[in-house]
C-alpha positions in Angstrom: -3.9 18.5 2.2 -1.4 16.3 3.1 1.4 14.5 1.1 -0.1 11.0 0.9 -3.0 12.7 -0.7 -1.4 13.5 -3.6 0.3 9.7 -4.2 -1.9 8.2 -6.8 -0.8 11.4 -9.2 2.6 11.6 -8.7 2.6 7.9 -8.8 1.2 7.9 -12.3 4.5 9.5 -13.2 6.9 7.2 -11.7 4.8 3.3 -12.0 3.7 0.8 -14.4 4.7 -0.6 -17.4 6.3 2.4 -19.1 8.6 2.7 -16.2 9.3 -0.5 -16.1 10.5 -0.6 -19.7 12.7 2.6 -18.5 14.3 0.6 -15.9 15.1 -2.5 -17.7 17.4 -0.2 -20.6 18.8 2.4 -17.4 18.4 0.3 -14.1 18.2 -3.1 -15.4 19.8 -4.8 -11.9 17.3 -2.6 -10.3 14.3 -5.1 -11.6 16.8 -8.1 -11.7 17.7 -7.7 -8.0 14.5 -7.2 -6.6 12.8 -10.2 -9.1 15.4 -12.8 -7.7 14.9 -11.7 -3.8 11.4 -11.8 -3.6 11.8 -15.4 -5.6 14.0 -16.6 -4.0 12.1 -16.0 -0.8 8.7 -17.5 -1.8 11.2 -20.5 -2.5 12.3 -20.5 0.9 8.6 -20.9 2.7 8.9 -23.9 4.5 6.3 -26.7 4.0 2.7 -25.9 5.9 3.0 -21.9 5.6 0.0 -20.2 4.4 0.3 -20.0 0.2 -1.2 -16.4 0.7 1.3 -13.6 0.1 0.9 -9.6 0.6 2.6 -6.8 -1.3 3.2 -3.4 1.3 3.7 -0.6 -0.9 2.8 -2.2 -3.9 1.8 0.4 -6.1 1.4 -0.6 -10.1 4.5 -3.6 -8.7 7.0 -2.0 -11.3 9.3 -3.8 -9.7 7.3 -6.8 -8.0 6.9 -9.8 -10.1 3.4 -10.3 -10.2 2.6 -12.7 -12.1 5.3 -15.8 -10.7 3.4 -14.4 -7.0 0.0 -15.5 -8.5 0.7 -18.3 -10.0 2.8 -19.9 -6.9 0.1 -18.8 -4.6 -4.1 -18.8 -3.8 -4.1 -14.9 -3.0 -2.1 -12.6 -3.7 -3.2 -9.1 -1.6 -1.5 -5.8 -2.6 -1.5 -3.0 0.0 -1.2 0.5 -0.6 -2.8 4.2 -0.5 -3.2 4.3 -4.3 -5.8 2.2 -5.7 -5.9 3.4 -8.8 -1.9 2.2 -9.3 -2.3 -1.1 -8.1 -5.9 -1.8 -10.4 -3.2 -0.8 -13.1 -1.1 -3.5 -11.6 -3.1 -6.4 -11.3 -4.7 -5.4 -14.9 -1.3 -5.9 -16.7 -1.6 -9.4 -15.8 -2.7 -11.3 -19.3 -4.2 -14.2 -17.5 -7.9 -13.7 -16.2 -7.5 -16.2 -14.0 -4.0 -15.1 -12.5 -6.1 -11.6 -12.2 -8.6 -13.3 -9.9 -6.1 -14.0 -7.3 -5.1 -11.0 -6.9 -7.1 -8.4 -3.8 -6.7 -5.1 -3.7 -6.2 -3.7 -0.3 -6.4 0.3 -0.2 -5.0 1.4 3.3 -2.3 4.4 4.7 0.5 1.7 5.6 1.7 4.1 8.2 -1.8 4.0 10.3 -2.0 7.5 10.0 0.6 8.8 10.8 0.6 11.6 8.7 -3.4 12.6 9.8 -2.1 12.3 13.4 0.9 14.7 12.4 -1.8 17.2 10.4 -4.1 17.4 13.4 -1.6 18.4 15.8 -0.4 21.0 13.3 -3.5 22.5 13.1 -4.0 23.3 16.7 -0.7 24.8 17.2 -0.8 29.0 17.7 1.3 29.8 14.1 0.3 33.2 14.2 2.0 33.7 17.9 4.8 31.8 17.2 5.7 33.8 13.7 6.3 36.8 15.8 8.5 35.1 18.3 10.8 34.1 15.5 12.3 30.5 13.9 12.9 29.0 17.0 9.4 29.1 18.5 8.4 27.7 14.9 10.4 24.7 15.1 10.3 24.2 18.4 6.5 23.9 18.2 7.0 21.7 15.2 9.2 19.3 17.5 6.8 19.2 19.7 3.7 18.0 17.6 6.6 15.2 15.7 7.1 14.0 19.9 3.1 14.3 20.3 2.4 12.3 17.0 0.7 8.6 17.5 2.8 6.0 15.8 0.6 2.8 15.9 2.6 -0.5 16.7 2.3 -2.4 14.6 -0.6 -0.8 12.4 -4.1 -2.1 12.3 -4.7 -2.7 9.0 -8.2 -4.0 7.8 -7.9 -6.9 5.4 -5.1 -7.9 6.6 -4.6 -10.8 9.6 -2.0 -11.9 12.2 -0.1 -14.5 11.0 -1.9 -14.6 7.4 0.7 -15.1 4.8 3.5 -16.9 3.8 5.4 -15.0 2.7 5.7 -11.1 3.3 7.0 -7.9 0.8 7.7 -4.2 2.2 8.3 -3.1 -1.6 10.3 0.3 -1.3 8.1 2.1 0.7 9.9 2.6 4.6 11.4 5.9 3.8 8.1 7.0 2.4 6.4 6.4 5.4 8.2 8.5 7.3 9.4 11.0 5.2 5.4 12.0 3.9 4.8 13.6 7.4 8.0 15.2 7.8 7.6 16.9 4.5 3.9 17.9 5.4 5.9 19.8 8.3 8.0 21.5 5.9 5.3 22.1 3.7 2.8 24.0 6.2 6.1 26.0 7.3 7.0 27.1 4.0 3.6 28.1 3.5 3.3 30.1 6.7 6.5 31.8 7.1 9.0 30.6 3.9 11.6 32.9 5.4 12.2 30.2 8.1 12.1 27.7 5.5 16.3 25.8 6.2 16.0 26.8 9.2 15.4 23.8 10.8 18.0 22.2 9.7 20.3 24.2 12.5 17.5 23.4 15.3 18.9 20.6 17.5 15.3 20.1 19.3 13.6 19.8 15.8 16.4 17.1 14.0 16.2 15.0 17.7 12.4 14.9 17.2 12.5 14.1 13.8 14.9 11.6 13.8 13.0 10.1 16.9 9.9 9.9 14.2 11.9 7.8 11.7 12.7 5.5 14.3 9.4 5.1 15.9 7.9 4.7 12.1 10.4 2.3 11.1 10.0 -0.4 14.2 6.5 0.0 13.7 7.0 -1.3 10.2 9.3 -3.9 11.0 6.8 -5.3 13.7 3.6 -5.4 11.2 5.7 -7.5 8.8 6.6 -9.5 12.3 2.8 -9.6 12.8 1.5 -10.6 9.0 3.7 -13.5 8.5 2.9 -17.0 9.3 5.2 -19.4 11.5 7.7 -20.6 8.7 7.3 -17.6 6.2 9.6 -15.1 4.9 9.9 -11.4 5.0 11.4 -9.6 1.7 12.7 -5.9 3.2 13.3 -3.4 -0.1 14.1 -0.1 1.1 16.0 3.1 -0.2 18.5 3.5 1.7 20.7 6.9 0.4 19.3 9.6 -2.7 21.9 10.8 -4.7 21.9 13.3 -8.0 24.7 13.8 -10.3 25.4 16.3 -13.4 26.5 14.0 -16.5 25.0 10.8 -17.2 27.2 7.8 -17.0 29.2 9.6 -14.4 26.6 8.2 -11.4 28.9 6.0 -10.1 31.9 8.6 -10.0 31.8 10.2 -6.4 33.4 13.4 -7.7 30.2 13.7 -10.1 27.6 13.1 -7.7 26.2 14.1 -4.2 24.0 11.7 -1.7 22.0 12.7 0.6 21.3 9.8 3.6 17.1 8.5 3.9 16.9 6.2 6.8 19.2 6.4 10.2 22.5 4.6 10.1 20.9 1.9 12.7 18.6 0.9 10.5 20.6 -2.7 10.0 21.0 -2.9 13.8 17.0 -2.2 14.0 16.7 -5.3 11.4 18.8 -7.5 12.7 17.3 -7.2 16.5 14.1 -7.8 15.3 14.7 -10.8 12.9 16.7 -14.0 11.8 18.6 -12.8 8.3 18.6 -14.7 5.6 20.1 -12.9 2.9 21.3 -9.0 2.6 21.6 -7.4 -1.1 23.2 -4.0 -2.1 22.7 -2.3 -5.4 21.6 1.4 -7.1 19.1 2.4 -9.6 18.5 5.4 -11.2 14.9 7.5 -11.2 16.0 10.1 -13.6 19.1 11.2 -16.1 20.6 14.7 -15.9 19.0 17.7 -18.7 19.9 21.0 -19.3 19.1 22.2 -15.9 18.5 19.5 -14.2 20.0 17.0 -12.4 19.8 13.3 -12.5 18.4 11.2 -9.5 19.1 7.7 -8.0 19.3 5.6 -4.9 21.4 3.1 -2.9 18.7 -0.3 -2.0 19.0 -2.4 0.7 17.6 -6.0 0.3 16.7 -8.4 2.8 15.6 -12.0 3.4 14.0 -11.9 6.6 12.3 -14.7 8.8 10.6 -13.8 12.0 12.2 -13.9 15.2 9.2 -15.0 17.2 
């Protein structure tokens, strides 16, 4: 099993309207910020652009504003691997015929990415390489991430060149990347746990890996190149750093908190080469507050009003 199988349940924990309700009393510019970018973008369409409008990543759109996309367009299509969270999305609309516009697309945003990864896993010789020690490990490793097909852009179905009006990557580039990469980590913690850290001291193995993020990341950038029609805009959400920190209310002190980076430094310079930009937001929200035991969670987002370069 791979990691993208398992997104509809842990996506039950983190979606929908109970979340939402969490984020407006903790993370309350967390919805406000993403509610007026993605508005004011659909504002920004010029005359003639397809109405139609596609959410990437859209999950149960906790923090997509469903309902103002319906009514100002015919379709609204949301993408994603979990159907189950975006039926629970398009149900919390009141309006039966706001719910009509909306399609349901179920498809791995990647292109498979992590399928490709798993098959090349599978063929490699573990049981030689154990006894040849870490190295061999992660050295094989690198070599299936420098093997792995990135399609790009992804082919997905439902979905056509030049379709829609206006285009939202909702929080989901570090996911596509970072699914595989885990799946590594996974299958190596499961084979020989007392390798397990060592990667992060193998040169061969971080070069590869970052390599993956940046493949995986153009590819991104160039579907939402290839769904948007002449005039449209692109809406770029993306985590951009984790952090965790011990006492709530401290998340903003940097003594009280560690981060942890999610996507390569270049990623504006990888933006900016490959579109016109409009606007660029920065802001944090927090996933989870500290317990006994347990630290609290949040990120750092990066908002963008894109318009194709083409």
């Amino acid at each position: 099993m791979v990691r993208i199988d398992t997104l509809s349940y842990s996506n039950v924990q983190t979606q929908g309207t109970k979340r939402r309700d969490w984020l407006r009393q903790y993370s309350p510019q967390h919805l406000e910020q993403c509610s007026r970018l993605i508005q004011h973008a659909l504002r920004e369409r010029q005359p003639g652009t397809s109405p139609s409008i596609v959410v990437l990543g859209a999950g149960a759109c906790t923090e997509v504003p469903l309902a103002e996309l319906a009514r100002a367009s015919d379709e609204v299509v949301l993408a994603d691997f979990d159907l189950a969270s975006m039926k629970q999305g398009r149900d919390e609309l009141s309006s039966p015929a706001l719910r009509k516009r909306v399609r349901l697309e179920q498809c791995d945003i990647s292109g498979g990415v992590s399928r490709n990864l798993n098959r090349l896993l599978e063929k490699q010789p573990w049981s030689t390489l154990l006894s040849q020690g870490a190295q061999a490990v992660f050295h094989s490793a690198a070599n299936c991430l420098e093997q792995c097909i990135v399609p790009d852009p992804p082919q997905l179905d439902g979905l056509g060149r030049g379709e829609f009006g206006l285009v939202i990557s909702s929080l989901i580039l570090s996911q596509l990347f970072s699914y595989p990469l885990l799946d590594i980590l996974d299958h190596v913690q499961r084979i020989a746990p007392q390798f397990f850290g060592e990667q992060e001291r193998d040169r061969r193995y971080q070069e590869a890996a970052q390599a993956l993020r940046v493949y995986i990341i153009q590819a991104h950038l160039h579907l939402l190149q290839s769904l948007v029609d002449v005039g449209g805009s692109i809406v770029l959400l993306s985590d951009i750093r984790g952090f965790v920190f011990d006492v709530y209310g401290t998340d903003h002190d940097a003594q009280h908190r560690r981060t942890m980076p999610l996507v390569p430094r270049t990623l504006p310079n990888i933006v900016r080469d490959n579109f016109t930009l409009r606007e660029e937001a920065h802001w944090e929200w927090l996933t989870d507050l500290p317990e006994e035991g347990k630290l609290g969670r949040g990120y750092e987002v990066a908002g963008y009003i894109l318009s194709s370069a083409r």
